[in-house]
ZADO-1210 file (C-alpha; in nm, 4 decimals, padded with zeros to 6 digits):
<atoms>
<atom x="-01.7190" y="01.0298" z="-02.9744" code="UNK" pos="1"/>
<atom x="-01.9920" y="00.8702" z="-02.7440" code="UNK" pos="2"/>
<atom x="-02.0991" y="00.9614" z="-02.3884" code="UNK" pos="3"/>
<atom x="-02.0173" y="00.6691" z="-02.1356" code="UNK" pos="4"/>
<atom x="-02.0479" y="00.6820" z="-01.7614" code="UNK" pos="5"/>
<atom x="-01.7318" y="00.8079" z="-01.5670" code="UNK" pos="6"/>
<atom x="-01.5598" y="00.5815" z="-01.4197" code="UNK" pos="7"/>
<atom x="-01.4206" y="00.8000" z="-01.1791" code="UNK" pos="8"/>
<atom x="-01.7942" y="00.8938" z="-01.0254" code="UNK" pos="9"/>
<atom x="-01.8662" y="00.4644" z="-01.0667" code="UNK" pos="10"/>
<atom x="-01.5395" y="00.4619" z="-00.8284" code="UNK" pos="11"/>
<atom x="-01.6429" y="00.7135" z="-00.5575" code="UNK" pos="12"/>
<atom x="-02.0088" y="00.5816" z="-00.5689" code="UNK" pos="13"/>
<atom x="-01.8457" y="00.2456" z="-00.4701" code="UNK" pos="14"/>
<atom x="-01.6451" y="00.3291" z="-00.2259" code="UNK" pos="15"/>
<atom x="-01.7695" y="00.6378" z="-00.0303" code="UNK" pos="16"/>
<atom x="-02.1721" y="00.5803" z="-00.0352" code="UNK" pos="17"/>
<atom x="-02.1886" y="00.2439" z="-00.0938" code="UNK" pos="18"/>
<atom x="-02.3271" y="00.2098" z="-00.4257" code="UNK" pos="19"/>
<atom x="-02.6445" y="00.3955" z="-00.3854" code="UNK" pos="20"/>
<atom x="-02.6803" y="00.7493" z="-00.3685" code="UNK" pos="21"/>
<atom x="-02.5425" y="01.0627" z="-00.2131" code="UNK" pos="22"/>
<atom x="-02.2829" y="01.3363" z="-00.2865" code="UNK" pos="23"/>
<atom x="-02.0171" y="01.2914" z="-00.5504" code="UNK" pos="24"/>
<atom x="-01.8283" y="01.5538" z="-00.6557" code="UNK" pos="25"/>
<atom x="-01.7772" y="01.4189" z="-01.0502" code="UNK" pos="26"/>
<atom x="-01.9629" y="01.4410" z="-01.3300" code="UNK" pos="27"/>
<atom x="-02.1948" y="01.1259" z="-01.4013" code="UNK" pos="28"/>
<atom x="-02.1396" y="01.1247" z="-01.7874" code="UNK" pos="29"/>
<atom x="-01.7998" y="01.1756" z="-01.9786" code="UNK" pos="30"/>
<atom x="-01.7516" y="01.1895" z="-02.4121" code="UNK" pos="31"/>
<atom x="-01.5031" y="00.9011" z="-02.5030" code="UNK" pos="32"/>
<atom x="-01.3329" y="00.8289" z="-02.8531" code="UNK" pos="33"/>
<atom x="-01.1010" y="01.0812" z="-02.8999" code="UNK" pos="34"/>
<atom x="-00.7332" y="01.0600" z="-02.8269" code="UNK" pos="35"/>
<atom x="-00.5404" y="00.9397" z="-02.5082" code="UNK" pos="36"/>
<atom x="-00.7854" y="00.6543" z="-02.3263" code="UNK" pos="37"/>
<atom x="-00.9350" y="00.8063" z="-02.0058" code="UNK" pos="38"/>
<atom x="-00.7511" y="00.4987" z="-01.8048" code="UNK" pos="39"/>
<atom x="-00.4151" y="00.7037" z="-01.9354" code="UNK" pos="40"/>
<atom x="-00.5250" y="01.0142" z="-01.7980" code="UNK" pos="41"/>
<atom x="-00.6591" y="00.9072" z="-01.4548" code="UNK" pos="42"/>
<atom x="-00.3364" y="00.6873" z="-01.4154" code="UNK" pos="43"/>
<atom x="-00.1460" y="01.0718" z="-01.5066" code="UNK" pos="44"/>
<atom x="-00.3109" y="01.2057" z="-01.2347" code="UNK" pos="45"/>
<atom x="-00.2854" y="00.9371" z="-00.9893" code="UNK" pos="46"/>
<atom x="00.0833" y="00.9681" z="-01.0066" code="UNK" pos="47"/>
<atom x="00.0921" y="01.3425" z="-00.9923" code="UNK" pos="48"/>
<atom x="-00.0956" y="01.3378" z="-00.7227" code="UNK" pos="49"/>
<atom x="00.1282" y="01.0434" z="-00.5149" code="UNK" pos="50"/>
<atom x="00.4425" y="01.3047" z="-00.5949" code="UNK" pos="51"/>
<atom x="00.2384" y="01.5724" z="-00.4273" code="UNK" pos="52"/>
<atom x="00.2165" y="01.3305" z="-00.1656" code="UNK" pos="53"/>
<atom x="00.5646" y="01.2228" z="-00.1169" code="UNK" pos="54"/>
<atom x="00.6602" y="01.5963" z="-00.0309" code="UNK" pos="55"/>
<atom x="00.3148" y="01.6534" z="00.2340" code="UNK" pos="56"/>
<atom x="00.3402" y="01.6018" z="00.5758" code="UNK" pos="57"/>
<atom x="00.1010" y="01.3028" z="00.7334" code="UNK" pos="58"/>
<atom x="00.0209" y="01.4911" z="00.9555" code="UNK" pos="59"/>
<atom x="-00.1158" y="01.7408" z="00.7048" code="UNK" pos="60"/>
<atom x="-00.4916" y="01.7513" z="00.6748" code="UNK" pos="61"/>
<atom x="-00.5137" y="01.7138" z="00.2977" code="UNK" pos="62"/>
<atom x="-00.2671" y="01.4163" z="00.3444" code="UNK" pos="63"/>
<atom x="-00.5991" y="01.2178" z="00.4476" code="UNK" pos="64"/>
<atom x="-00.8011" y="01.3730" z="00.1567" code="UNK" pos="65"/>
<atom x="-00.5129" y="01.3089" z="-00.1132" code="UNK" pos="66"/>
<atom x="-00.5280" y="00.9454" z="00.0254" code="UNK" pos="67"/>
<atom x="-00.8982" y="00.9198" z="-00.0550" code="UNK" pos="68"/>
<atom x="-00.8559" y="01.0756" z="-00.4049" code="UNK" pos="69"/>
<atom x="-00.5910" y="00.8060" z="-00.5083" code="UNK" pos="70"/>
<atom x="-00.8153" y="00.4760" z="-00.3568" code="UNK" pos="71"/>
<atom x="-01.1108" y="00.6777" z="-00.5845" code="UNK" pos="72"/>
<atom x="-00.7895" y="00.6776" z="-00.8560" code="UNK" pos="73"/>
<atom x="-00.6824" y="00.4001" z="-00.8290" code="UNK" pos="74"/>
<atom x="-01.0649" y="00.1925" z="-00.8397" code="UNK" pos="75"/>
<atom x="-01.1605" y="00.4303" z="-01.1457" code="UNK" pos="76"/>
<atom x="-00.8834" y="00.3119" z="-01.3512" code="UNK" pos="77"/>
<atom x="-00.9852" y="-00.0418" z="-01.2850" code="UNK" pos="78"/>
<atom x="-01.3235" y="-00.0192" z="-01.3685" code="UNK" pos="79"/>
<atom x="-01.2186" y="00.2109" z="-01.7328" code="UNK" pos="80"/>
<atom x="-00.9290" y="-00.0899" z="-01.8437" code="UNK" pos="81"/>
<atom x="-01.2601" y="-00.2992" z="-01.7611" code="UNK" pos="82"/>
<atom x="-01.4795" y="-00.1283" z="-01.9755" code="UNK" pos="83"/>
<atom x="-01.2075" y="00.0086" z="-02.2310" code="UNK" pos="84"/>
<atom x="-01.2477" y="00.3727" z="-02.2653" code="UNK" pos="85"/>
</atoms>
């Protein structure tokens, strides 16, 4: 198992503060090696999360966070096919 750098906080820093720094709500560091490849698991819960979706009003306030969390999904499983973990 190693420690590599989460692609789901490489995803958010991308997208919501431009790279540089500022608040992100997931860990910096994740362990890797073991099992189901962390690509798997964030493409899991990107498609629990559009089901949640389907069944949530727009006009629904989380609607608009929900959207957010799947772009951050969606980016972070990019960048972890990229990188292979």
């Amino acid at each position: 198992m190693t420690k590599s750098v989460n692609p789901l906080w490489t995803a958010y820093n991308n997208l919501f503060n431009e790279g540089g720094e500022g608040y992100n709500p997931h860990d910096q560091y994740i362990t890797t090696g073991g099992g189901e490849p962390e690509w798997s698991k964030l493409d899991d819960r990107k498609y629990r999360l559009l089901r949640i979706m389907e069944g949530t009003s727009t006009s629904d306030p989380r609607y608009a966070e929900m959207e957010k969390e799947v772009e951050t999904l969606t980016a972070a499983i990019k960048i972890a096919q990229a990188e292979n973990i």
